[in-house]
C-alpha positions in Angstrom: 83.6 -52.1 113.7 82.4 -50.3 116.9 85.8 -51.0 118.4 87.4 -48.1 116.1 87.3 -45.2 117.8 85.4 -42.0 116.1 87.3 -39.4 113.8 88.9 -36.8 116.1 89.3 -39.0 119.2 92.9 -38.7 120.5 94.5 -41.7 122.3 98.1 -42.7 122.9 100.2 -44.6 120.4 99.7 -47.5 122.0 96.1 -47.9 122.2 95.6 -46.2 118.4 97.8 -49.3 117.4 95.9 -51.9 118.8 92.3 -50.2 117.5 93.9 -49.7 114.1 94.7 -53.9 113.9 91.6 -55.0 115.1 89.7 -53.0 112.7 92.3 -54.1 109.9 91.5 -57.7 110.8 87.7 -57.2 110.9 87.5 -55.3 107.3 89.7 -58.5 106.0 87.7 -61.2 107.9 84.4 -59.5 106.7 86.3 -60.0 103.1 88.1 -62.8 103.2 86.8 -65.2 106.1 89.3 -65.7 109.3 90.9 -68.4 107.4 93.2 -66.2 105.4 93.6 -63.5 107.8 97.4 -64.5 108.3 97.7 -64.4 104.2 96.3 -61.2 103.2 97.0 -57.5 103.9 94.7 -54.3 103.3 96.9 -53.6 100.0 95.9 -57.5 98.7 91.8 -56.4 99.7 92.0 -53.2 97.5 93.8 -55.0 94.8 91.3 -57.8 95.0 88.2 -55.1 94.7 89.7 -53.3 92.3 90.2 -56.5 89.7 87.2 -57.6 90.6 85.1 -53.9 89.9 86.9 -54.0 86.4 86.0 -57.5 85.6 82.8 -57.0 86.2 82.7 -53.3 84.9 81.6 -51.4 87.8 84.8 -50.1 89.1 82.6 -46.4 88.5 80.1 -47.6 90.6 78.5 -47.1 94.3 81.3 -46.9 96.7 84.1 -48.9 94.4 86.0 -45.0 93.8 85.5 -43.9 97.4 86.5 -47.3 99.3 89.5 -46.9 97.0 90.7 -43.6 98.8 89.9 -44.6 102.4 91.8 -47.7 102.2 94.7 -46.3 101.2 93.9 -43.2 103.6 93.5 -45.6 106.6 96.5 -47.1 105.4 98.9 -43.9 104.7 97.6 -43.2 108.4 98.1 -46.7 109.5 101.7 -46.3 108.4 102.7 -43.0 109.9 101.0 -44.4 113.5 103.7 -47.0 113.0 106.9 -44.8 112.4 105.4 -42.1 114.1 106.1 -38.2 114.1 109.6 -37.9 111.6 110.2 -41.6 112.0 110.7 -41.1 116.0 108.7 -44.6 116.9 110.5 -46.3 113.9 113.7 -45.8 115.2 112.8 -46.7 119.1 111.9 -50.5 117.9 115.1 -51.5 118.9 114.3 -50.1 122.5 111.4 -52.0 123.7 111.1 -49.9 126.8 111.8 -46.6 125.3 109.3 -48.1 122.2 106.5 -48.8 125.5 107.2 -45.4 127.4 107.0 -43.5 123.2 103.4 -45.4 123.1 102.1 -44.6 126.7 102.8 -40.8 126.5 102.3 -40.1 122.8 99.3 -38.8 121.8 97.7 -40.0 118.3 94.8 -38.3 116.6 92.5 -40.7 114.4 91.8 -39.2 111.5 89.9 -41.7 109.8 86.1 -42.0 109.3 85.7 -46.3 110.1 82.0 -46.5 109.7 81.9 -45.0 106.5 84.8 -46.7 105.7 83.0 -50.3 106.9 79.8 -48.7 105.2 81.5 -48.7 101.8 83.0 -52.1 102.4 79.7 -53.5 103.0 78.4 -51.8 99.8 81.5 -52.6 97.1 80.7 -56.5 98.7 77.2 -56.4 98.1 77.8 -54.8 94.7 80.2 -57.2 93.8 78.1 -60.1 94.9 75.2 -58.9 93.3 77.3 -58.8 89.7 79.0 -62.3 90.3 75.5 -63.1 90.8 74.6 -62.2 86.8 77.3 -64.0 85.1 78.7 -67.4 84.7 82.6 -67.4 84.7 82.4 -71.0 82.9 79.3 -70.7 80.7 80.9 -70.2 77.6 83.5 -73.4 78.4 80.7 -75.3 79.1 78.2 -74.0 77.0 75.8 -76.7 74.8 76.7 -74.8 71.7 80.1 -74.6 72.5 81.5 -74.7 68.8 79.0 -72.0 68.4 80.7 -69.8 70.6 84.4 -70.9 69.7 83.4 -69.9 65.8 82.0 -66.7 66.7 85.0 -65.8 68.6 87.0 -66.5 65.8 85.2 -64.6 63.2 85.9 -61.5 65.3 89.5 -62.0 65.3 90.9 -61.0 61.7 94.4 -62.3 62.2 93.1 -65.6 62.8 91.2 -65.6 59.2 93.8 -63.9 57.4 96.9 -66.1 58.9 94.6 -69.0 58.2 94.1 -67.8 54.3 98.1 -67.1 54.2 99.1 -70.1 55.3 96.8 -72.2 52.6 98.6 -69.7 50.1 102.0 -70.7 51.3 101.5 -74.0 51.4 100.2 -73.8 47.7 103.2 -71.9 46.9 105.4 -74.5 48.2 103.8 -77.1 46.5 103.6 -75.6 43.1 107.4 -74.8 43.6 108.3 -77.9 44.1 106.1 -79.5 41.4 108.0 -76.9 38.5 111.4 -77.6 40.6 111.0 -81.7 40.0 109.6 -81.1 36.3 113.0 -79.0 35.7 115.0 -81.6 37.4 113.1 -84.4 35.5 113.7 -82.4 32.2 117.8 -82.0 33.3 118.3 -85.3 34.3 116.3 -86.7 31.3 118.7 -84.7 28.7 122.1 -86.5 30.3 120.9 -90.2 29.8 119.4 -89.3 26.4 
């Protein structure tokens, strides 16, 4: 994280892009493990924290609310170091001289605040691991008193009771209906032969 240099510090395009990667790739290999790196983004990390903070119901908590806002700072800033003042470097990427002479003489001034943007990281992992910690995502499918479980869930769901009870009085319906419609039929039929 050292690598980033400190909020203020000017440097030229080129070298602000390089230090903006590599700390990229370090919050998402502290996250993720270097396995993925090639498969996730920033925008996939804050997604993931942020599903995992509501799961788990601390999205309010510790550093979830700030982390939130210096991603997508670091990334808004990311963004414009990669277009560049009014789009200028943008439109130089088909020049890849012109692109390396913009980046040489440019100068970029970071505006991000990396170690307390790692020092949240760091916290909204521990936090999460400490949650993920306190629950069991499959105790309830493999509970011992599974059916236990299964038939409390059910008696909080009205529609499931009610939909049960109005299909048994359909189905009653239907056969009592039936049973006066063959007794009429029965009674019709009978008169004919007679």
């Amino acid at each position: 994280m050292n690598e980033m240099p400190s909020i203020g510090t000017t440097l030229t395009y080129g070298e602000a892009i390089k230090a903006y990667d590599r700390f990229e790739r370090t919050m998402l290999e502290k996250a993720y493990g270097a396995g993925l790196l090639p498969a996730v983004g920033l925008y996939d990390l804050l997604w993931q924290l942020e599903s995992l903070a509501q799961k788990f119901g601390i999205e309010g908590k510790g550093a979830f609310s700030r982390l939130k806002r210096e991603i997508r700072s670091f990334s808004s800033e990311r963004t414009a170091l990669a277009n560049g003042v009014n789009g200028e470097r943008f439109y130089l990427l088909q020049d890849e001289s012109a692109l390396r002479q913009h980046d040489e003489t440019h100068l970029f001034k970071v505006g991000i605040d990396v170690d307390r943007l790692a020092r949240d990281l760091d916290e909204a992992l521990e936090l999460l691991s400490k949650e993920s910690a306190k629950t069991d995502e499959y105790g309830d499918t493999y509970s011992t008193d599974w059916s236990e479980l299964a038939s409390g869930k059910q008696e909080k769901d009205p529609f499931l009771k009610w939909a049960g009870i109005g299909f048994c009085v359909m189905m009653v319906c239907l056969g009592v209906s039936m049973l006066v419609h063959s007794v009429f039929q029965i009674g019709f039929c009978s008169k004919w032969f007679i």
